[in-house]
Each structure stands twice: as C-alpha cells, then as structure tokens.
C-alpha positions as CSV (number, residue, x, y, z in Angstrom):
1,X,7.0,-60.6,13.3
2,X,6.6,-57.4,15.4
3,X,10.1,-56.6,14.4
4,X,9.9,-57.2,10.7
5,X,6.6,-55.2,10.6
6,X,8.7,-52.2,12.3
7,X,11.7,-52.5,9.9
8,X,9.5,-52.1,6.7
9,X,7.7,-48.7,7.6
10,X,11.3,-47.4,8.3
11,X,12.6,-48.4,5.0
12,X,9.5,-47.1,3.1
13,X,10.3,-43.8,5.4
14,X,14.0,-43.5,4.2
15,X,12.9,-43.9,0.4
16,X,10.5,-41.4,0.5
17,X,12.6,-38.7,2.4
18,X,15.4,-39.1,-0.2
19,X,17.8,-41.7,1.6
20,X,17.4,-44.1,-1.2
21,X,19.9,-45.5,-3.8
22,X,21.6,-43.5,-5.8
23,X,19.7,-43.0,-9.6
24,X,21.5,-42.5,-12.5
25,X,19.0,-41.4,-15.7
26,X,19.9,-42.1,-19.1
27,X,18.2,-40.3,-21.6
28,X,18.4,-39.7,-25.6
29,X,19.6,-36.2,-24.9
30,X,20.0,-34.0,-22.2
31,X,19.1,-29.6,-22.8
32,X,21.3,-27.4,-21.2
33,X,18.5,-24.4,-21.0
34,X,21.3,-21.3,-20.5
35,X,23.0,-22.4,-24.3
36,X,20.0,-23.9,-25.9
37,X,22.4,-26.4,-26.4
38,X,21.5,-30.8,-26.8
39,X,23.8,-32.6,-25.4
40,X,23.2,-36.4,-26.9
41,X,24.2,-39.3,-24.8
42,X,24.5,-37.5,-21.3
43,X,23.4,-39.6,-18.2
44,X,22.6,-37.7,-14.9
45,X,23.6,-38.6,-11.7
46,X,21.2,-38.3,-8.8
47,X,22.3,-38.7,-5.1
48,X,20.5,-37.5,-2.3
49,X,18.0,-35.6,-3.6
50,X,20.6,-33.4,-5.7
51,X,22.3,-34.1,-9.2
52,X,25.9,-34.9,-8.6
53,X,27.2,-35.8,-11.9
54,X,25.9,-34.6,-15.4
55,X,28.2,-36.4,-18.5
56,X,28.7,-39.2,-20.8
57,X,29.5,-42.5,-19.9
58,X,28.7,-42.3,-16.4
59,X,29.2,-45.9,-15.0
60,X,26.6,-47.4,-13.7
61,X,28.4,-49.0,-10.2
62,X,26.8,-51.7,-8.1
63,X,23.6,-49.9,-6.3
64,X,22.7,-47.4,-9.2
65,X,19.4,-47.3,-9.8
66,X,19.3,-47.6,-13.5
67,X,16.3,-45.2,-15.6
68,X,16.7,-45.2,-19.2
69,X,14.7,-43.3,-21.4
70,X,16.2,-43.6,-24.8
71,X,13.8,-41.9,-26.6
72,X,13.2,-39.1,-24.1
73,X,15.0,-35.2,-23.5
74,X,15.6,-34.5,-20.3
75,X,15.7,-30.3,-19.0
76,X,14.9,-29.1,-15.2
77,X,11.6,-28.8,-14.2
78,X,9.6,-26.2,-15.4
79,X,8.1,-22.7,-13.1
80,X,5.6,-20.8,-13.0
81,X,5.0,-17.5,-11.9
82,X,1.9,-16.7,-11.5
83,X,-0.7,-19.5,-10.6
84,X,-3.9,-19.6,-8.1
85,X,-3.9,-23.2,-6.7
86,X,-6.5,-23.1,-4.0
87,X,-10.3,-23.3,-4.5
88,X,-12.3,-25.0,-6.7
89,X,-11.7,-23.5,-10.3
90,X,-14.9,-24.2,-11.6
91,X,-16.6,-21.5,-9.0
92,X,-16.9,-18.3,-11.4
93,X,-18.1,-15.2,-10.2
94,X,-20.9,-14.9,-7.8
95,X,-20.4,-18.6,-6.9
96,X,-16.5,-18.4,-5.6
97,X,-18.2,-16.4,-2.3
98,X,-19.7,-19.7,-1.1
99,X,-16.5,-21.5,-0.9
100,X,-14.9,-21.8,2.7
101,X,-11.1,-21.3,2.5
102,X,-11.1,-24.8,3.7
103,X,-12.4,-25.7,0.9
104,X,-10.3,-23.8,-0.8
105,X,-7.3,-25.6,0.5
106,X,-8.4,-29.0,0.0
107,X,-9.1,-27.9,-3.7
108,X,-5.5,-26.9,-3.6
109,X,-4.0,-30.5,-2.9
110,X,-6.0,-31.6,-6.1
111,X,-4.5,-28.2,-8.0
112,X,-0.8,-28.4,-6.4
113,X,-0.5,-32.7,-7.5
114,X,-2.5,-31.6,-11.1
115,X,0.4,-28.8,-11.5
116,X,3.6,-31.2,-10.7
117,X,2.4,-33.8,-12.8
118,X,2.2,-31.7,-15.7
119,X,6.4,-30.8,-15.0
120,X,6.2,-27.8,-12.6
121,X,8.2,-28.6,-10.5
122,X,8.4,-25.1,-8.5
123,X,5.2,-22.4,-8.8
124,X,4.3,-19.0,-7.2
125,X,1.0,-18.8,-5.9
126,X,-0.1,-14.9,-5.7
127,X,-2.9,-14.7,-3.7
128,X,-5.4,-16.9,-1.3
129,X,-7.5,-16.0,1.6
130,X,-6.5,-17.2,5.1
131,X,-3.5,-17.9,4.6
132,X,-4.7,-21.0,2.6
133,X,-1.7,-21.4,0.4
134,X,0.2,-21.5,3.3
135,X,-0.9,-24.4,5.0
136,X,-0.6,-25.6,1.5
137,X,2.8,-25.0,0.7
138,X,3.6,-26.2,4.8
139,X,2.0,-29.9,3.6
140,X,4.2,-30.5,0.7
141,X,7.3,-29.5,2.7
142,X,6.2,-31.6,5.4
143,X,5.4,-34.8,2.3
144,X,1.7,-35.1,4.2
145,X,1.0,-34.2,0.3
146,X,1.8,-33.9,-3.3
147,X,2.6,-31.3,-5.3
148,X,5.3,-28.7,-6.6
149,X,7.9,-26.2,-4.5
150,X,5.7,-23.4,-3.4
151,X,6.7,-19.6,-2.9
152,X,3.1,-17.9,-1.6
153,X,1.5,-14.7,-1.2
154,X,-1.5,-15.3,1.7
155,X,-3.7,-12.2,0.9
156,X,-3.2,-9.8,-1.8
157,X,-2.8,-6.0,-0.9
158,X,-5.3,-3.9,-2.2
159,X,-7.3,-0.4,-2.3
160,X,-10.9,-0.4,-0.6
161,X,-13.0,-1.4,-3.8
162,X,-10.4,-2.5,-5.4
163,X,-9.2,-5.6,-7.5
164,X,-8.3,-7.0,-4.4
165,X,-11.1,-6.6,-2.8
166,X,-14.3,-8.3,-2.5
167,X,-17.0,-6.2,-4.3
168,X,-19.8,-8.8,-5.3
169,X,-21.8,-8.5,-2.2
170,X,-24.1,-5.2,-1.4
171,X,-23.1,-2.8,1.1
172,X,-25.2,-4.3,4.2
173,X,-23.2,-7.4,4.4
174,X,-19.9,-5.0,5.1
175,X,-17.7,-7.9,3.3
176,X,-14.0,-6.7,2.2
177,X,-11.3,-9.2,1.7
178,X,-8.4,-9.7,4.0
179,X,-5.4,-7.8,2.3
180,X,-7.2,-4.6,2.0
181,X,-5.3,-1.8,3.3
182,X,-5.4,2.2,2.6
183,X,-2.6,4.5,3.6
184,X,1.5,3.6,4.3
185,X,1.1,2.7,7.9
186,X,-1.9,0.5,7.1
187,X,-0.1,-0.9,4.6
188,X,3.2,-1.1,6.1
189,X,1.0,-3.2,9.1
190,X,-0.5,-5.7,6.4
191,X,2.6,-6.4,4.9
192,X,3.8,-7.3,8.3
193,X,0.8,-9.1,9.2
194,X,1.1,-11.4,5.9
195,X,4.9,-12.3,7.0
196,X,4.0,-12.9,10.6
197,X,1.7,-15.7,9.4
198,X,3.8,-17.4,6.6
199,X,3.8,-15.4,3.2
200,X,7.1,-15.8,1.3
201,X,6.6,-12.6,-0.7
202,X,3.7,-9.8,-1.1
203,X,1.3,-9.3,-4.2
204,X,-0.7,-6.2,-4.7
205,X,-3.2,-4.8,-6.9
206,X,-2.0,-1.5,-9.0
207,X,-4.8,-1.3,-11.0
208,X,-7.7,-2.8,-12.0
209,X,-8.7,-6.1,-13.0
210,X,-10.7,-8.5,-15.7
211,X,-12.3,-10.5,-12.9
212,X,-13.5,-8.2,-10.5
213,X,-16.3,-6.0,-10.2
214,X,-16.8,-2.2,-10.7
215,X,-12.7,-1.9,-11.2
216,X,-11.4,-0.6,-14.6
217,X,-8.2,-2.1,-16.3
218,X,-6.5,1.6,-16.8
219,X,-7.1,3.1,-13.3
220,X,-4.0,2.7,-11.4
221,X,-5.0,1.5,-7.5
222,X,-2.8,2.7,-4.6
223,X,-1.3,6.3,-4.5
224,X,2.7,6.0,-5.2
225,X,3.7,6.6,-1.7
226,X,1.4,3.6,-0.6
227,X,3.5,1.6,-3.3
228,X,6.7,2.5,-1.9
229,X,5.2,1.8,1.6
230,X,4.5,-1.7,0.4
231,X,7.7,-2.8,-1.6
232,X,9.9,-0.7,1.3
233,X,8.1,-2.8,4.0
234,X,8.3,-6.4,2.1
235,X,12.3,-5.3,0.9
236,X,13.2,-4.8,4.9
237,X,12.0,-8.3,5.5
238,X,13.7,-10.1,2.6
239,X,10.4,-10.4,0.9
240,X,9.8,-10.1,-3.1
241,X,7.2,-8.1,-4.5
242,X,4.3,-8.8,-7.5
243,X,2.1,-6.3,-8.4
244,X,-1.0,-6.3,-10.6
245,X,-1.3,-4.6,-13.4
246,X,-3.0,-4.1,-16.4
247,X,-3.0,-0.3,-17.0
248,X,-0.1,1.7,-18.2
249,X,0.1,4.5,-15.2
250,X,-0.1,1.5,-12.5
251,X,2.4,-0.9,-14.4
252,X,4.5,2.4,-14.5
253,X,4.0,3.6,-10.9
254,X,5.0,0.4,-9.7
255,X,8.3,0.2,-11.4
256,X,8.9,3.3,-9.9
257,X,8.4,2.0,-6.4
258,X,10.8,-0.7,-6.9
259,X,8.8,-3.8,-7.3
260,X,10.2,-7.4,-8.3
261,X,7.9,-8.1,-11.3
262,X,4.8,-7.3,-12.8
263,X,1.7,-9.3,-13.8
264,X,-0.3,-9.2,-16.3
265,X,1.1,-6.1,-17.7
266,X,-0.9,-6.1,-20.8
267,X,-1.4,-2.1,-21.9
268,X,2.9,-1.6,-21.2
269,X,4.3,0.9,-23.8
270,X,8.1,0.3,-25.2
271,X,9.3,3.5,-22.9
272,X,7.4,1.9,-19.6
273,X,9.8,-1.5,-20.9
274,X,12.9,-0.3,-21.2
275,X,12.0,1.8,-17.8
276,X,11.8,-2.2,-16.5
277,X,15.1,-3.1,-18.3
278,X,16.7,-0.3,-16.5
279,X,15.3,-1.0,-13.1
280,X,15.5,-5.2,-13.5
281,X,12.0,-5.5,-13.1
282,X,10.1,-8.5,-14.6
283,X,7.6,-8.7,-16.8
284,X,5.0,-11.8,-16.0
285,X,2.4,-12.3,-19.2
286,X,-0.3,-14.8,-19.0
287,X,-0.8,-14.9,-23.0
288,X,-2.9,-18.0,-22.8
289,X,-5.9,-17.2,-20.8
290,X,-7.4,-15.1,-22.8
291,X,-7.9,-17.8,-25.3
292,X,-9.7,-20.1,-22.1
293,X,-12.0,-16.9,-20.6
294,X,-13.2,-15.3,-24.5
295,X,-13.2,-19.5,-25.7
296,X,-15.0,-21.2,-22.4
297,X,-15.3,-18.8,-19.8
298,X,-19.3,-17.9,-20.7
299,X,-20.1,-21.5,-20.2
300,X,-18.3,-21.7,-17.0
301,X,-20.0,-19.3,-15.1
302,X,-17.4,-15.8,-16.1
303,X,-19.5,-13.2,-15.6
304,X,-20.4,-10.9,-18.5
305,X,-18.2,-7.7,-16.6
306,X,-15.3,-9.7,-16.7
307,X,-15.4,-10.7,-20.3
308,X,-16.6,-7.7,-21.8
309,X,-12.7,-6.4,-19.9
310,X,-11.2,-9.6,-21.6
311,X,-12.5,-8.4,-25.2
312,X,-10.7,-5.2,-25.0
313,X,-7.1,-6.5,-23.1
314,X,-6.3,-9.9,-25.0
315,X,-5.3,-9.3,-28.1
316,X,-3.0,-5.9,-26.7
317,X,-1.2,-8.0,-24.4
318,X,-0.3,-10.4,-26.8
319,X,0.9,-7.8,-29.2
320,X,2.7,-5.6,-26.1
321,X,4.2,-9.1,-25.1
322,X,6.1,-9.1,-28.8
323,X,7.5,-5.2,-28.4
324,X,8.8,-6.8,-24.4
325,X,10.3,-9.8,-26.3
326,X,11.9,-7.5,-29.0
327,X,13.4,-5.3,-26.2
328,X,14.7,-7.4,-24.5
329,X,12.6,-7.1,-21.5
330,X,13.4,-9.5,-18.6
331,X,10.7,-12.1,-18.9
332,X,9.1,-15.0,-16.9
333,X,6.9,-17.7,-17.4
334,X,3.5,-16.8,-15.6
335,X,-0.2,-18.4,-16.4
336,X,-2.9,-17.6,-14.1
337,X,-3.8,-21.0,-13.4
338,X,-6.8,-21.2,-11.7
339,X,-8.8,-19.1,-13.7
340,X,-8.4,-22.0,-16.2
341,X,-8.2,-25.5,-14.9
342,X,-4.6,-26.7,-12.9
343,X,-2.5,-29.0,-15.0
344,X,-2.6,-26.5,-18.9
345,X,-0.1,-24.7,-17.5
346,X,1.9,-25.8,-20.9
347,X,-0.2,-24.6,-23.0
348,X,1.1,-21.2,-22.8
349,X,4.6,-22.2,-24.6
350,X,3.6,-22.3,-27.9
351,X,1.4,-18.8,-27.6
352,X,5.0,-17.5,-26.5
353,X,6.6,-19.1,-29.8
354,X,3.9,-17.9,-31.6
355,X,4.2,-13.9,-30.6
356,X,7.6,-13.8,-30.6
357,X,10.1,-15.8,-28.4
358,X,12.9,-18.7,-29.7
359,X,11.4,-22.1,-28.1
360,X,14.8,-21.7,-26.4
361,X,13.6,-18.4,-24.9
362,X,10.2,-19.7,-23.7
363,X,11.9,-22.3,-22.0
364,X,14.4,-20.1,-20.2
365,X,11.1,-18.1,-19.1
366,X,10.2,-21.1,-17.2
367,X,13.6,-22.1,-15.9
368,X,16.3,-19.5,-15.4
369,X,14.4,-16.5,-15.3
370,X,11.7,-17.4,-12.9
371,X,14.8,-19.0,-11.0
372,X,16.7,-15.8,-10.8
373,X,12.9,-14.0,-10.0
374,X,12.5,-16.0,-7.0
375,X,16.0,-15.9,-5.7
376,X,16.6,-19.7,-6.2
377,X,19.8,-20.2,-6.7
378,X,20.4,-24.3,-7.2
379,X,17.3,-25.0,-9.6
380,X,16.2,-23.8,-12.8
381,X,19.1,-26.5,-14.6
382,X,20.7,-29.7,-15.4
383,X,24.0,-28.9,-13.7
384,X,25.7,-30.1,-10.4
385,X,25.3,-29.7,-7.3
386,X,21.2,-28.7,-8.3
387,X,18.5,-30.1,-6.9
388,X,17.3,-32.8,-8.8
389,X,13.8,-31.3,-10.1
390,X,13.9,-32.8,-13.3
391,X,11.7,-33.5,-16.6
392,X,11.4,-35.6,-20.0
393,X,9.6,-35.3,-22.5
394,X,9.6,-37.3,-26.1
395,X,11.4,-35.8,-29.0
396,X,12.7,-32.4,-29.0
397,X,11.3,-29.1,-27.3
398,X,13.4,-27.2,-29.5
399,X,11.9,-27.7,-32.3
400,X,8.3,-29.1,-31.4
401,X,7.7,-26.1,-28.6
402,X,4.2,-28.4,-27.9
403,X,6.0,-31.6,-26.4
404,X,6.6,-29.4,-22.9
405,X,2.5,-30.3,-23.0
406,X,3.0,-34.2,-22.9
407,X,5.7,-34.5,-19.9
408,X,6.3,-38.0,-18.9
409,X,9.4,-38.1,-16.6
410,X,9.0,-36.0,-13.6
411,X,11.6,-36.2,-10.8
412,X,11.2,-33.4,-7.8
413,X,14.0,-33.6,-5.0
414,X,15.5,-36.7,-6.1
415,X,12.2,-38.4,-5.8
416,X,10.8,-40.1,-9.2
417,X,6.5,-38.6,-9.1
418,X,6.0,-40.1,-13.1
C-alpha cells in the first residue's frame, strides 16, 4: 500500500510538470495570426509542453491524447502589455493606502488565475510595491500557483511628487513610494536596485497621470538626461523599458531617450508617431478604460481628481489611437487591468476594431507585436517548435472581433487550464 500511495503522487507530479502524453487538438480551424489566414481542418500537435506538428491529417498514434473541438478556432494565446495584477482592485483612491503589499500579492493570485482564464496566456505587469509582482511571477514559475507568463516591473521610477509617487497623505507622515528617484546617479542606483531584487524590465513615469494626485496629464516628469540615465542603465542590463505618458513633451522626451514603448500615450501628435516609427518604439493604448473609470469608476470609490483628468484624455486618445493606426505606428495590446477588474482584458478588442484596426490587426497587437515587444521569440503563434500557449474560441474572430471575450480552450505550456 505504502508503495502504491508513493507511485500516484509521482505520476500526478509528471502530468503536471508537462511529462504527460502527447495531445493532438483538432479544431474546426486553426488562425495563422502573421497572414490573417484560416486554415480549416488543421490539427496541432502538442509534445512536451511545445507544438511539434501544425497540419492536416495528423494521425492520431496509439498514446495521443485526442481533444476535438469541431466547432472551435484555435490562435496562440493572447498578451497583454500593460496590466496591474496585485492588490485588491476594488481599493480606489484614499483606500488603496491601507493595503499591505501582502495583501496585495495574495490579491494577485486571484488577478493572475482571473487573467489566464480569460486567454492571456503571457502579461506585463508595470508596477507593484515590494517587489510584489515578483514573488508573484516566482509562484507561477515555480506551479505553487495559477496564472499567466509574467514579465514585471517591481517599483515604478518616478519624480518626487510625481505620478509615481505617493501623494495622498500630508506632509507629516513623510510617505513616498519606493521607485522615487531624482537625478542620473539616483536613478541609475534604482534601476539597479529593481534588477538586483527580480524586475524583468523598468517602468517610469514621464508625465503625469489620471489617478494620481496634484500631477497634471501634460507636464512632462524627469529632465531628459534623467531619461537617458534610466533607459541607458536598464539597456546595459538587458532590461526593457515602459514609460508613462500621457502628455505630448514627455511621450516625446522619452522616444528621444530610447525607450522600448510607451503607455498610455493619449495626447501623441502624427510628427511625435512617425518620430516612434523611426526609432521602433511602441505605442501601448488602453482604449477601454476610459469607458470603465467615466461609466463606473464614481461608484467605486475613483476620486473626483482623477475623473475630472479622465473627462479631458478619453476621447483624445481614442481619436490619437486612429492617426497611430493610420501611420502605421508599431502597436501593442495594453489595458490597464487593475484599474478595472482582472479577467475584461478582452473587452478592449472591439474598441480597437471600432477606432480603426482590421480584427486581424487587433489580434496581432496581442500576439506578435507584444511578442516581438517583450523579446519572446517562440510564442505569440500556432507554428512549430512554439510553446504550446494556446486558445479557442467558438466561431470566427475575424469576423466577430467580440468572441476573443468568450475563450473556452486555454492551453499554457502544454498543460490544458480550460
């Protein structure tokens, strides 16, 4: 009995870390996101965690693991760029400053399994205090959890009294968040400090933002030689870079110091876009929240500062988000998730159909693009020798943009989640 009791545990072990049959998936269809093209009839080989074969009339040999879903199109699983998983999203305002960042991390397990089971399969989380997305990220790797591939931040850089700072309490209580940092060598020491302890990539604050106090949208935050400081630093140590911004003279400042992508970037002009093009920066705009903070955010504890800032940047974004698509801007798929609640992520598709991209271009947003962003070279597609991070959804994404919203097949690493 002892033995049989030892020999199950093992086997459940070996399943779980990917040592299982091979799977082969046969769906309806199968999109191949880089043509746009539906391939009807394709079955997908799965062996180890990665996809090995990708045609028709795979056989299905003595061992497979048979899935069919013949109403179902498969594509890779989808990215986002720009998410918050830890802490408790319904804390707004003054309330997120009573939250322990362990609190904030065990929000996060309940964020990071809400994200993968709505398809997204590999996020970016820019920004968490203590290092709280890092312990995060360290527990999925590790299977003690749940949830998607993460690439995090730990503290954002940012100006004294700035967006990435802590500004709600009054002077006595001497409160400033962790990333703070003024001056290169300040900087250049943060930057070093966020690598020591785990980050995978640095995000600072070039301007203002919606949700924090006494900061203004337009005012660019950090001199240009502090940017430079910052990307020069993160660049030596095979780090990425995201910077905030909202405002036109920080979105430009930090192309001009070499950063990765932007956020946000909601008052860009075409000049400051095809100043991107030319220096292969990406553009990251969350075209959805606006809807969620001007729709629900009064009744869930936004304070008034930050929507009175929403009122005046929505509708520009969405309308500066067009001019990108139209010149050709490099372009990723990025939400905020967090200020709305984990799991909508989706939602965002059709407001990118709607002002301006193919459904085939939203979709590459979330796949190739934010592949190539993060330096992820095997996932992003339905192609061999890829990981196996893989979705389906019923009927056709092409033409119904809205069925990326209703995900029912999610494989990450070989291993079936839904």
């Amino acid at each position: 009995m002892k033995k049989i009791l030892f020999i199950i545990p093992l086997f459940i072990f070996l399943h779980a870390e990917g040592y299982s049959q091979s799977i082969l998936i046969k769906p309806k269809q199968v999109l191949d996101v880089r043509t746009g093209e539906i391939i009807i009839g394709a079955g997908i080989l799965v062996e180890d965690g990665f996809i090995t074969k990708v045609s028709k009339n795979i056989p299905a040999l003595d061992g497979y693991e048979v899935i069919s879903l013949p109403e179902t199109t498969i594509l890779p699983g989808l990215m986002d760029s720009h998410v918050h998983l830890t802490g408790n999203t319904d804390l707004k305002g003054y309330e997120g400053i009573s939250e322990s960042s362990y609190l904030a991390a065990i929000y996060g397990v309940k964020n990071a399994k809400q994200t993968l089971m709505a398809g997204f399969t590999t996020v970016r989380n820019v920004g968490a205090a203590n290092y709280a997305d890092v312990a995060l990220r360290d527990a999925i790797d590790q299977k003690a959890i749940i949830g998607p591939t993460l690439l995090v931040s730990g503290p954002p850089l940012g100006i004294t009294g700035g967006h990435c700072d802590s500004n709600i309490l009054p002077a006595e209580y001497e409160n400033k968040a962790q990333g703070v940092a003024d001056g290169p060598w300040e900087i250049r020491k943060k930057v070093r400090e966020n690598r020591k302890y785990g980050a995978d990539l640095i995000k600072y604050c070039a301007t203002g933002g919606v949700m924090s106090k006494n900061t203004n949208l337009n005012n660019r935050q950090y001199t240009l030689e502090e940017m430079r400081a910052i990307v020069d630093e993160a660049h030596t140590h095979g780090m990425k870079v995201a910077a905030h911004a909202h405002g036109l003279e920080g979105i430009r400042m930090a192309i001009d110091a070499g950063v990765d992508s932007v956020e946000h970037s909601s008052l860009i002009d075409q000049d400051t876009i095809r100043h991107a093009i030319a220096k292969g920066v990406f553009l990251s705009m969350d075209i959805y929240v606006s809807d969620y903070i001007l729709g629900e955010g009064a009744k869930n504890g936004i304070p008034e500062y930050a929507l009175k800032k929403e009122r005046t940047v929505g509708r520009k974004q969405r309308e500066n988000f067009k001019m990108a698509v139209e010149t050709r801007a490099k372009m990723v798929f990025g939400t905020d998730a967090g200020i709305y609640p984990h799991g909508k992520n989706a939602r965002q598709f059709k407001y990118m159909v709607q002002w301006g991209m193919t459904p085939i271009q939203a979709i590459q947003a979330a796949t190739i693009n934010t592949a190539e962003l993060f330096g992820l070279a095997n996932v992003g597609e339905i192609k061999e020798s890829y990981e196996a991070d893989i979705i389906g959804v019923k009927g056709d994404p092409i033409k119904d943009i809205t069925s990326l919203e209703r995900v029912h097949f999610i494989m990450k690493e070989g291993q079936i989640i839904k």
